[in-house]
N, CA, C and O of each residue as an XYZ file, in Angstrom:
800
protein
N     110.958    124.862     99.897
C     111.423    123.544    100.296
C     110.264    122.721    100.825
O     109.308    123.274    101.367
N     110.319    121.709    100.709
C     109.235    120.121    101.120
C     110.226    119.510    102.058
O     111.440    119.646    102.210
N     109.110    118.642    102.756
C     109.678    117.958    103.474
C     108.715    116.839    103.480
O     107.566    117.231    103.684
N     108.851    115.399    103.296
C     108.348    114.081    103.355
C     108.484    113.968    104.519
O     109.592    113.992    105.054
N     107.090    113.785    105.317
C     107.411    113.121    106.776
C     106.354    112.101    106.598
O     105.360    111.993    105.879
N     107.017    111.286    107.653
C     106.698    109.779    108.405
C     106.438    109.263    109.603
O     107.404    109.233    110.365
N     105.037    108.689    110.153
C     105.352    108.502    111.801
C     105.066    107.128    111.491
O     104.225    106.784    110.661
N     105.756    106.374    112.149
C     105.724    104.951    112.480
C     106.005    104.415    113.743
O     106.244    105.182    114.676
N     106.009    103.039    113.917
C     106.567    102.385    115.237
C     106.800    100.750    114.514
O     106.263    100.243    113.529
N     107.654    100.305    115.305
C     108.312     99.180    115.232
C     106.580     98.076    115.211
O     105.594     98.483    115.826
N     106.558     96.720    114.397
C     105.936     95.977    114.527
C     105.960     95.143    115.758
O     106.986     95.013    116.427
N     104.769     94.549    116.071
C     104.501     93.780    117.548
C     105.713     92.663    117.392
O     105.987     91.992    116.397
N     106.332     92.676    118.652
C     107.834     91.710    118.818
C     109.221     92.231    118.005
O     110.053     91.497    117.472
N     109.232     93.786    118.065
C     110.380     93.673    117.295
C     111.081     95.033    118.244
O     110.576     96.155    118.241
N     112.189     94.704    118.939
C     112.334     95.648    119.904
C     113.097     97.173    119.118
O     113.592     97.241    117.993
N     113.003     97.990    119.885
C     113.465     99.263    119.495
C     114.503     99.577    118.938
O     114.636    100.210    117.891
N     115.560     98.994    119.856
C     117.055     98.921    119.439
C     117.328     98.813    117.639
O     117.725     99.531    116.722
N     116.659     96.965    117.940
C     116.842     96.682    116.641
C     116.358     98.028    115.841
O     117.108     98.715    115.147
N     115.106     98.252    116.042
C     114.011     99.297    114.926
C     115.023    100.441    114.708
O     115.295    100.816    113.567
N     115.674    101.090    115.987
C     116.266    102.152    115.583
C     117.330    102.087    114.490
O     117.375    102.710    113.430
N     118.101    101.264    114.952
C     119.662    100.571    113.991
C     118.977    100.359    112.471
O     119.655    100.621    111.477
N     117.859     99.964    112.366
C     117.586    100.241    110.947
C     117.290    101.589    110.227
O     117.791    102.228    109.303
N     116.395    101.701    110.958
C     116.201    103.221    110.536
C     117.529    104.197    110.340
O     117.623    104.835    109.291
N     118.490    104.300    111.297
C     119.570    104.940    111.213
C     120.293    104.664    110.350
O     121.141    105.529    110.130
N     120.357    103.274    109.368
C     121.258    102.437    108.804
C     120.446    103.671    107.037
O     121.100    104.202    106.139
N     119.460    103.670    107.175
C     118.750    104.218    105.869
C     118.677    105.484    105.602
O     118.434    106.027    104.524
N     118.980    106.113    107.011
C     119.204    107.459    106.593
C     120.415    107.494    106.255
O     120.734    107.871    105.127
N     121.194    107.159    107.045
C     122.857    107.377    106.281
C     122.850    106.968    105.121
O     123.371    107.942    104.578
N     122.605    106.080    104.118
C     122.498    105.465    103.251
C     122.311    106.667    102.117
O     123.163    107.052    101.316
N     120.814    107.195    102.298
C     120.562    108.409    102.066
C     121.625    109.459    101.889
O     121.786    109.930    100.763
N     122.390    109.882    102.928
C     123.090    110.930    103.057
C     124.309    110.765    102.416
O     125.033    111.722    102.141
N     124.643    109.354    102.103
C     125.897    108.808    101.356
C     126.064    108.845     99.724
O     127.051    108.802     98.989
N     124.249    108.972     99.423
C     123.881    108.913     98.253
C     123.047    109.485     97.590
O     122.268    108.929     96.816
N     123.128    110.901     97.863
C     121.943    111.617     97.835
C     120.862    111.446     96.714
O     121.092    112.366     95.929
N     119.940    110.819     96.315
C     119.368    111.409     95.363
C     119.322    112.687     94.787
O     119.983    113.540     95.379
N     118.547    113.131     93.514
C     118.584    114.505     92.868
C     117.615    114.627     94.044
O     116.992    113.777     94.681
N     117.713    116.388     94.155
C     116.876    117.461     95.088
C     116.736    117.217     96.635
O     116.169    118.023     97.374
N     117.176    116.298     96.970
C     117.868    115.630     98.405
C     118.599    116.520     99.468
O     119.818    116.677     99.536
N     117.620    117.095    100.314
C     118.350    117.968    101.117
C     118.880    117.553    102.617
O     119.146    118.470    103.393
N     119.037    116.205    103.036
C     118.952    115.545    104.109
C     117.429    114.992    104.851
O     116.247    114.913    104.518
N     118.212    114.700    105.965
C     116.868    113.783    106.176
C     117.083    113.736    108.352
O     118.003    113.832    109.164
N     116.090    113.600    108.362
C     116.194    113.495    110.560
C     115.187    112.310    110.968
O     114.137    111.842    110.528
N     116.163    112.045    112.164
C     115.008    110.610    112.687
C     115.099    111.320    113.899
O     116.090    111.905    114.337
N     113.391    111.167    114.671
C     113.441    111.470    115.669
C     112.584    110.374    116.352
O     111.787    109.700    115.699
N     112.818    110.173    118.028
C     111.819    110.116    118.445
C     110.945    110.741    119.410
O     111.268    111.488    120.334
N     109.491    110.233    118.987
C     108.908    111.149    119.846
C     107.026    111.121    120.811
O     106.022    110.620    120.305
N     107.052    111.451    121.490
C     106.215    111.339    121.969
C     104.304    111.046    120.691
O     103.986    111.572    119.624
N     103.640    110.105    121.495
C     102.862    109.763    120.512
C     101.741    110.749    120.000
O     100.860    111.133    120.770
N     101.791    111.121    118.778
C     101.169    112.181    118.351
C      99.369    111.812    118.823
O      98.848    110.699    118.899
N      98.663    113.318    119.108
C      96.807    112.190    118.932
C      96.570    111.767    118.258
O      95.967    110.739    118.567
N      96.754    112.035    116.432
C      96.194    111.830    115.125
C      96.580    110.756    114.991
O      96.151    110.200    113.980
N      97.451    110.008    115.801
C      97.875    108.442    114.751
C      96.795    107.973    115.616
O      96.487    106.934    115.032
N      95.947    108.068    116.718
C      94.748    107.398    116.875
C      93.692    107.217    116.091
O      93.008    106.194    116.075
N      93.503    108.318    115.334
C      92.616    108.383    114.179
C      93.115    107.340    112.901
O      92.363    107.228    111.933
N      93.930    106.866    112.925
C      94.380    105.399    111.897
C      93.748    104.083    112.519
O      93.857    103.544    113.620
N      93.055    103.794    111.384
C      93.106    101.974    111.717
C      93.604    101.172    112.363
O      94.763    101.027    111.974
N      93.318    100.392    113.356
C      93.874     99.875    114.159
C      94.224     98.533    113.608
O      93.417     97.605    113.552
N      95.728     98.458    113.117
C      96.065     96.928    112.612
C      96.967     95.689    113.863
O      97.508     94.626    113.561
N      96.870     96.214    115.018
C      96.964     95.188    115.940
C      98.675     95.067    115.959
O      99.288     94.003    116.051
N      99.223     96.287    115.860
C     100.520     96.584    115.849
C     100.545     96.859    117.767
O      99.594     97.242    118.447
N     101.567     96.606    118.116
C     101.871     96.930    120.019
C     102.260     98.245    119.990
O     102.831     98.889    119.111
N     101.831     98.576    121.179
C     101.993    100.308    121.328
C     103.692    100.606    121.446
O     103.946    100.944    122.601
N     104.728    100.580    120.714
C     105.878    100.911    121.086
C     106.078    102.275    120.850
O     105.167    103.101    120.801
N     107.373    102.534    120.692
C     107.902    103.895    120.534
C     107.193    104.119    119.222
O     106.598    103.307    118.514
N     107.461    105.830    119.016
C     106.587    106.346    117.806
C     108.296    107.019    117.471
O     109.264    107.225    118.203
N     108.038    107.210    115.989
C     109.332    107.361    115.524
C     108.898    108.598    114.232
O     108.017    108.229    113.455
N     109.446    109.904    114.028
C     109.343    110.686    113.313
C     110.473    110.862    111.799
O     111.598    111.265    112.095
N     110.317    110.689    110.837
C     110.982    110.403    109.690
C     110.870    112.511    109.245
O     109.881    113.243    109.202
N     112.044    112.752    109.056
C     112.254    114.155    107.832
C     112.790    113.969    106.582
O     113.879    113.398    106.638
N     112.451    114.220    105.567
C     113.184    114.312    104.479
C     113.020    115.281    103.327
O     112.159    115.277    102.447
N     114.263    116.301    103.566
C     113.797    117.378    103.146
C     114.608    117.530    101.363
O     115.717    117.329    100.866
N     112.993    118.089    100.825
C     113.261    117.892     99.240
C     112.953    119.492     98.804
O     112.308    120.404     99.321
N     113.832    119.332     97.466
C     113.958    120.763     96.469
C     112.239    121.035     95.865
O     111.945    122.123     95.369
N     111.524    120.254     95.949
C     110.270    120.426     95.198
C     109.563    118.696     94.994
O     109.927    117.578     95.357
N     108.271    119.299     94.142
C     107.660    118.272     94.048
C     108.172    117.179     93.198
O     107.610    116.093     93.345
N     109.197    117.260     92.275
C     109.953    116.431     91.527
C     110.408    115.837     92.261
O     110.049    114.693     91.982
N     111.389    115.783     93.613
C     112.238    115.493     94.525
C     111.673    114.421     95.043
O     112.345    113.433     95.339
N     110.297    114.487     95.225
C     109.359    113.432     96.146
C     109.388    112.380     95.230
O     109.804    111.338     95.736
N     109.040    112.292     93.877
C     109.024    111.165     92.946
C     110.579    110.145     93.235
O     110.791    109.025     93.699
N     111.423    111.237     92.678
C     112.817    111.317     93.313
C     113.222    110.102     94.067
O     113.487    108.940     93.757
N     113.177    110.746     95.103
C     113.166    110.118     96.430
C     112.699    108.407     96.523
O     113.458    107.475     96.789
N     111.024    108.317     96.176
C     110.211    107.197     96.285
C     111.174    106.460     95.783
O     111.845    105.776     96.556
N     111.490    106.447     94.108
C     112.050    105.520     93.646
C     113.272    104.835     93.972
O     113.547    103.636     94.024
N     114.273    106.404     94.281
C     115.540    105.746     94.897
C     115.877    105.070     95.993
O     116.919    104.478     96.274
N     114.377    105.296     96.882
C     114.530    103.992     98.455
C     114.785    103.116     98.059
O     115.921    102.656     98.170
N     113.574    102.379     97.273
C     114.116    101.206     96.669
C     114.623    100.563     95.525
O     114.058     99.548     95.118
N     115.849    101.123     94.813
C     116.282    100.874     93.638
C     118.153    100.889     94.501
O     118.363    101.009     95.708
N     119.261    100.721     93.351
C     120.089    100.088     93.860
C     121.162    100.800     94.788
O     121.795    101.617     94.119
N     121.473    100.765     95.796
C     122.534    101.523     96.445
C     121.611    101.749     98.093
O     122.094    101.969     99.204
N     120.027    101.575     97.647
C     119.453    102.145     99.199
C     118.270    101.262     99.241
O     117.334    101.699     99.911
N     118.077     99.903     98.568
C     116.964     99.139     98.629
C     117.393     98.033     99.819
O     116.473     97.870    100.620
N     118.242     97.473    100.021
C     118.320     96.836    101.440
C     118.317     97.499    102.567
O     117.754     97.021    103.552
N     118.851     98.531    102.603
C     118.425     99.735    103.851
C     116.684     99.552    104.297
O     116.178     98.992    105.270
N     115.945    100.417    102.919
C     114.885    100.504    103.206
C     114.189     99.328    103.352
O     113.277     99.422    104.174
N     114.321     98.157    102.787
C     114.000     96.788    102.918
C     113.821     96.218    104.699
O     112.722     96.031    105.222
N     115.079     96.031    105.366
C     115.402     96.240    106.518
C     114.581     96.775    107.398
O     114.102     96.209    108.380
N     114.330     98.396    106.886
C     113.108     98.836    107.894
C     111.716     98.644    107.882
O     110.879     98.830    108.766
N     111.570     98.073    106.252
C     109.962     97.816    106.059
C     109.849     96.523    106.805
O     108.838     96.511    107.506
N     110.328     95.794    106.853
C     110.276     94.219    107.806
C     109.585     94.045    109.265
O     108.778     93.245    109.738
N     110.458     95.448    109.866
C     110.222     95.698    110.920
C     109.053     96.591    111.602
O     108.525     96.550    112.713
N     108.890     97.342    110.566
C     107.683     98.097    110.919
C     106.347     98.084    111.081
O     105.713     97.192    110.518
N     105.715     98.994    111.821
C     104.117     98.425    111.710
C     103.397     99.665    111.298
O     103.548     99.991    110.121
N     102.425    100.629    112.265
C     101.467    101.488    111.740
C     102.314    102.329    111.073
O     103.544    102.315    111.130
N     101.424    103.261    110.264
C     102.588    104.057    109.570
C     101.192    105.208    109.395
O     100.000    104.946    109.556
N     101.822    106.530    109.015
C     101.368    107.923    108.110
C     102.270    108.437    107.659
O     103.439    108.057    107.593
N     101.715    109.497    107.254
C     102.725    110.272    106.148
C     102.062    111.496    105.646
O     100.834    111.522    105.556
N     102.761    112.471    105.325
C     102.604    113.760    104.827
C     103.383    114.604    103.993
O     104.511    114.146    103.811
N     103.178    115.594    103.474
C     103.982    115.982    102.422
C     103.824    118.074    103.269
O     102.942    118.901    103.038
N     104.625    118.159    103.861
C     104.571    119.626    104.581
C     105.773    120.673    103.608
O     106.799    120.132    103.197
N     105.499    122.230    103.307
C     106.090    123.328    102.660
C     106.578    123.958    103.728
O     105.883    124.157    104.724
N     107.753    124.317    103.637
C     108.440    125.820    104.700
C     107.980    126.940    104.234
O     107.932    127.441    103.111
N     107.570    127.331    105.529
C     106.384    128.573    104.998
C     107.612    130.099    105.957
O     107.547    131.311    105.753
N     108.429    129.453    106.790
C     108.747    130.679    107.561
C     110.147    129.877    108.294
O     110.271    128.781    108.841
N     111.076    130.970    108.015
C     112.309    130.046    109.679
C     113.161    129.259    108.439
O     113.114    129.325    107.211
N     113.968    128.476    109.421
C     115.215    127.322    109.309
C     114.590    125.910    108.827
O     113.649    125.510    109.512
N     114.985    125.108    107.745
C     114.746    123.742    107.859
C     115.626    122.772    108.763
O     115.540    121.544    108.720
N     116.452    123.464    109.556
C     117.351    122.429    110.328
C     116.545    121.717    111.534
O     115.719    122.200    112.308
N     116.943    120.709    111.457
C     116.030    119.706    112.678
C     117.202    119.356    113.735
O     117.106    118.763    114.809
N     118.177    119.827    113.190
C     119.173    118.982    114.575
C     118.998    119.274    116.031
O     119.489    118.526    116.878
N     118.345    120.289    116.330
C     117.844    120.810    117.595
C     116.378    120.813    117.518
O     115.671    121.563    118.191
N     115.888    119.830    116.559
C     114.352    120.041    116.844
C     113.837    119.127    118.025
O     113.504    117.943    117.974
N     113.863    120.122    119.262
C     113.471    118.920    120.174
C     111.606    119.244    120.663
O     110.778    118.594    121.301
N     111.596    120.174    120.172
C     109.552    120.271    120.262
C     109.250    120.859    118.673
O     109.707    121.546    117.760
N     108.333    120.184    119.024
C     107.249    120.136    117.890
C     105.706    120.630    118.202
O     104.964    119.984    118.942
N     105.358    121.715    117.622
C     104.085    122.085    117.862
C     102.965    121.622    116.949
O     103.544    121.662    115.863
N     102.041    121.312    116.759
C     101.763    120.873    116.034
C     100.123    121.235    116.205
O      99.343    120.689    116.985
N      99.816    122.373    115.194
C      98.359    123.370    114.910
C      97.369    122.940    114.123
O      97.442    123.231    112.929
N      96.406    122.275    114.533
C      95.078    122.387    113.689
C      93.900    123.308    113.314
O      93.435    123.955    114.252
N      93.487    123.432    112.423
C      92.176    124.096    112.237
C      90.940    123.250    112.103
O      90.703    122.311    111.342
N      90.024    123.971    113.281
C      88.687    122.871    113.494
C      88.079    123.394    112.106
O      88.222    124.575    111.790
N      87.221    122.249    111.073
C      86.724    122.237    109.836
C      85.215    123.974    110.266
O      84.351    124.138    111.128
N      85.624    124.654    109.295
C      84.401    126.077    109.050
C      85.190    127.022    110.034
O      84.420    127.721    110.694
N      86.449    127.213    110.290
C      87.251    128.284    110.624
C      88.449    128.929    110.052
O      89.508    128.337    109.841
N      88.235    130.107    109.827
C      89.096    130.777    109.095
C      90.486    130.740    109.087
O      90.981    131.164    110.131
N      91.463    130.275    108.031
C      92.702    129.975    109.102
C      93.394    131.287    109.577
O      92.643    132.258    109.493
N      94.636    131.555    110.053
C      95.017    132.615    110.637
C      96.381    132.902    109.543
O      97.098    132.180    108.851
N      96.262    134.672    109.880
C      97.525    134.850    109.048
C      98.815    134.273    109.724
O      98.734    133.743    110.832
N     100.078    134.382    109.015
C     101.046    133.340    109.485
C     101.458    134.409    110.652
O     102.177    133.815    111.456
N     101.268    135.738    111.026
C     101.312    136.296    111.793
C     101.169    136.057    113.183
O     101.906    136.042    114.170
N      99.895    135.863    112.911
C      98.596    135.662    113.912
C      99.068    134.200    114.571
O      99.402    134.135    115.754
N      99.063    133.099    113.741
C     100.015    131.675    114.585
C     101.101    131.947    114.690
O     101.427    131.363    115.723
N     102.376    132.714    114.138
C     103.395    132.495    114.982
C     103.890    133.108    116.391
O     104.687    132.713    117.241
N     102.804    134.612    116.221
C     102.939    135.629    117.350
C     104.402    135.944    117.872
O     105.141    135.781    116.901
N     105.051    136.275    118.835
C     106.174    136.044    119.661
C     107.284    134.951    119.720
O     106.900    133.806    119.479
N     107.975    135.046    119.869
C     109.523    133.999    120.189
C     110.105    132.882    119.268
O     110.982    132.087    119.607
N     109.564    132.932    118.204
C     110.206    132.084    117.161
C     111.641    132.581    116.848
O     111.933    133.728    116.510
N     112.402    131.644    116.997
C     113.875    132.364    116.072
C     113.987    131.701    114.831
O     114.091    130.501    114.576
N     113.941    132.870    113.982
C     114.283    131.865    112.667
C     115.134    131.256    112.469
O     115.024    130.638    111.410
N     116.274    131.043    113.145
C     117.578    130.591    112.832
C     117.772    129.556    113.250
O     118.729    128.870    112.891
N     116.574    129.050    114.448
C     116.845    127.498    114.664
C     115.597    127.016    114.997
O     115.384    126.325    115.994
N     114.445    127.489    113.884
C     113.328    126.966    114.304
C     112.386    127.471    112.773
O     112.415    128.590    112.260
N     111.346    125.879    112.146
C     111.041    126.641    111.659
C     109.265    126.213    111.119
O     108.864    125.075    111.364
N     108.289    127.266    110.370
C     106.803    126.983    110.228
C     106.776    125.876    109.609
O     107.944    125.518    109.462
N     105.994    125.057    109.117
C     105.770    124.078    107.868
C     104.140    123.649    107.694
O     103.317    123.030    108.368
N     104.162    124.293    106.488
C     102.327    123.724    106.373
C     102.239    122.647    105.669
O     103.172    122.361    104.918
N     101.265    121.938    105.747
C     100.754    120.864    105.347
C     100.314    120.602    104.054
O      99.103    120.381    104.065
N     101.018    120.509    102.462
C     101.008    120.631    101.466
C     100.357    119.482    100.356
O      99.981    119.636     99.195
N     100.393    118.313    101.200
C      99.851    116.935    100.604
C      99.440    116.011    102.573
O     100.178    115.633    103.483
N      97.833    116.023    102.360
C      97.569    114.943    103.563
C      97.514    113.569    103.002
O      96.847    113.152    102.055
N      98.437    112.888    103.858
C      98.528    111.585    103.692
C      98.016    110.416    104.892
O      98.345    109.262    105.163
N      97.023    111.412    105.434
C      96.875    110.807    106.552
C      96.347    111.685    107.350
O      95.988    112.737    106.820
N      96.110    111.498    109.068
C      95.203    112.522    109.575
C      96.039    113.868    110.283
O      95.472    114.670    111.025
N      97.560    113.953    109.888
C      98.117    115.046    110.715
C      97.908    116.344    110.546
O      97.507    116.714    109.442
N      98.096    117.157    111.428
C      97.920    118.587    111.488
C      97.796    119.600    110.280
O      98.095    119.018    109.237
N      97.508    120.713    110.109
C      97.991    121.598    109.128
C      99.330    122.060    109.144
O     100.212    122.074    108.285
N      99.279    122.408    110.236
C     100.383    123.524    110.316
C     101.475    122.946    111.609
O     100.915    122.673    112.671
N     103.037    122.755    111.536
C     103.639    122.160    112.308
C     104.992    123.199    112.557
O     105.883    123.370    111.725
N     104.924    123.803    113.816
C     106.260    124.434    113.838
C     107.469    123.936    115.047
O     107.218    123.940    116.252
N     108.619    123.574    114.543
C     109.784    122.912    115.120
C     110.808    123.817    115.390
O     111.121    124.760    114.664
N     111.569    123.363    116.957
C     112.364    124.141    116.803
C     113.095    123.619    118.531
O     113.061    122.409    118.756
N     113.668    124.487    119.572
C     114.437    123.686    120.505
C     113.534    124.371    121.395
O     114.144    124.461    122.461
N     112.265    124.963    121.526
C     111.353    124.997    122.511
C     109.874    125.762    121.703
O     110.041    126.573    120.793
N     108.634    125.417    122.128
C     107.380    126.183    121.323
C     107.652    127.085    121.623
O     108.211    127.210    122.713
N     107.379    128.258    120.751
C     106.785    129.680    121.002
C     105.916    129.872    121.430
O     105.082    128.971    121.528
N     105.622    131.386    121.994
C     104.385    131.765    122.941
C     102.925    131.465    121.800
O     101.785    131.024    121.949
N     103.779    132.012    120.604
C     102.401    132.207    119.478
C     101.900    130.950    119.115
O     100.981    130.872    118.300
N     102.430    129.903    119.658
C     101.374    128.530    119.456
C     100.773    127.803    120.971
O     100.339    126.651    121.000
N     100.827    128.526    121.945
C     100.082    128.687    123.039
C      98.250    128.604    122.456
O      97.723    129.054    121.439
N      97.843    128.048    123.290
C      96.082    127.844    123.209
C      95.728    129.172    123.437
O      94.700    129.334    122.779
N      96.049    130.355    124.083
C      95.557    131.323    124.142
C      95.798    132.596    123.024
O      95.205    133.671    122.934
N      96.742    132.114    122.339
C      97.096    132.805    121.402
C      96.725    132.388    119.519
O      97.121    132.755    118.413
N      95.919    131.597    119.996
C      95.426    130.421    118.678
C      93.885    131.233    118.570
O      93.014    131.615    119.352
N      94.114    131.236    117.237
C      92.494    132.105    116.780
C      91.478    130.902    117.301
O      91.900    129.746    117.321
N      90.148    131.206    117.716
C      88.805    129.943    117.999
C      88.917    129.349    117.189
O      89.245    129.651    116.041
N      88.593    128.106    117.756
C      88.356    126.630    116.569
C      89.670    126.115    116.275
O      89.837    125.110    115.585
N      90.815    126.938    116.900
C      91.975    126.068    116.332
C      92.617    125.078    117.604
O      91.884    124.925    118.581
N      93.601    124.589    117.606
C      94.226    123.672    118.782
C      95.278    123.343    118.456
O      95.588    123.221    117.271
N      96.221    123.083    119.623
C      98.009    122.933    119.483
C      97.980    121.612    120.646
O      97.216    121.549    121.608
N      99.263    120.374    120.182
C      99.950    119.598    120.596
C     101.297    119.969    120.774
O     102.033    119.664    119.836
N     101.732    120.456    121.580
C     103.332    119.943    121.599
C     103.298    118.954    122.154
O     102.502    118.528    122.992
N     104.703    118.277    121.441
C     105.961    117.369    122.060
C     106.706    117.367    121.884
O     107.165    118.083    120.995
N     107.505    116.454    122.687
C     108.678    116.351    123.143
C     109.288    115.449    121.976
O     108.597    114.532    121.532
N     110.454    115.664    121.513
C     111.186    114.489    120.224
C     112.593    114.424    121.025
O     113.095    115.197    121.841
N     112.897    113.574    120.642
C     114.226    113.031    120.894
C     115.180    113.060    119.002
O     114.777    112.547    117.958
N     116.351    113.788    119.231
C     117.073    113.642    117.559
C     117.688    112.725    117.641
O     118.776    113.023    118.135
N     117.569    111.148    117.308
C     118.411    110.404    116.912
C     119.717    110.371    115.818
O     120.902    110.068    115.957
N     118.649    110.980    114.299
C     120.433    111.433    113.838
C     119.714    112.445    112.623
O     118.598    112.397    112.105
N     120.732    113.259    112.446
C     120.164    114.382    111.845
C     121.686    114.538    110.598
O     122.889    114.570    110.858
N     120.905    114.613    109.142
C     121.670    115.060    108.003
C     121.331    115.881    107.757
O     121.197    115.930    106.534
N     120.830    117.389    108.598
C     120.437    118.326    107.996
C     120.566    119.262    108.748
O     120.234    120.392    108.390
């Protein structure tokens, strides 16, 4: 399984509320109409990742940061997907939210281990490897306390931008993505997300 993710925030002068009500308006939309290979989709929000600092600064206001899921059958699914945002049944949805929005990334992450359910994804770990270090077996990063059943790995399959390799979700981090338990050269972010609405 894939998953299309998205971090954004609302454009300068456009308050949250509004931002959220759109966004929410497009996932349902989504869930009403699934495209082919369409496995649902989660909005979260969440605390501001470091890597969206590493983006261009287009003079967007620091608001909320907002996490997009959309989980697909394969790489067909992603084509999929693109087209049916905006074609007929889900192009004013997505319309709606492009208006409003400002910085944006994106990534294309694989389930490597665990659950794709996000409805309890309220942390997010989120693992890098510093460039000339070996990565670790999936062993070795997950170590201790993962439950598969409501939590799960996802590597980083297409960079679209500057986020992590390796991202594991679930309703609290595990010990095995602790800094002390991370092979040298690597490094972990958690945060905190908030589930606004979850089809999955």
């Amino acid at each position: 399984m894939l998953a299309y993710l998205t971090w954004h925030r609302p454009a300068q002068g456009v308050d949250a509320a509004s931002y959220e009500g759109a966004l929410e308006r497009l996932h349902r939309s989504l869930a009403a109409r699934p495209p082919s290979g369409f496995r649902g989709s989660a909005l979260l929000r969440t605390e501001e990742p470091g890597w969206l600092s590493e983006l261009p600064a287009r003079g967007d206001a620091g608001g909320p940061v907002y996490e997009d899921w959309y989980l697909l059958d394969g790489w067909s699914a992603v084509g999929v997907l693109e087209e049916a945002a905006v074609s007929r049944g889900h192009v004013s949805a997505h319309d709606a939210v492009a208006r409003l929005a400002g910085d944006s990334a994106a990534g294309v992450y694989r389930l490597c281990e665990g659950s794709p359910a996000l409805g309890d994804a309220r942390i997010a770990a989120w693992v890098r490897r510093a460039p000339g270090h070996e990565p670790p077996t999936l062993a070795a990063l997950l170590g201790d306390g993962m439950a598969g059943e409501s939590a799960g790995l996802w590597r980083r399959a297409l960079g679209l931008g500057p986020a992590p390799e390796h991202c594991l979700v679930g309703p609290e981090a595990p010990v095995g993505t602790s800094p002390a338990r991370l092979p040298a050269g690597w490094s972990v972010e958690v945060l905190a997300r908030e589930v606004l609405w979850s089809g999955c």
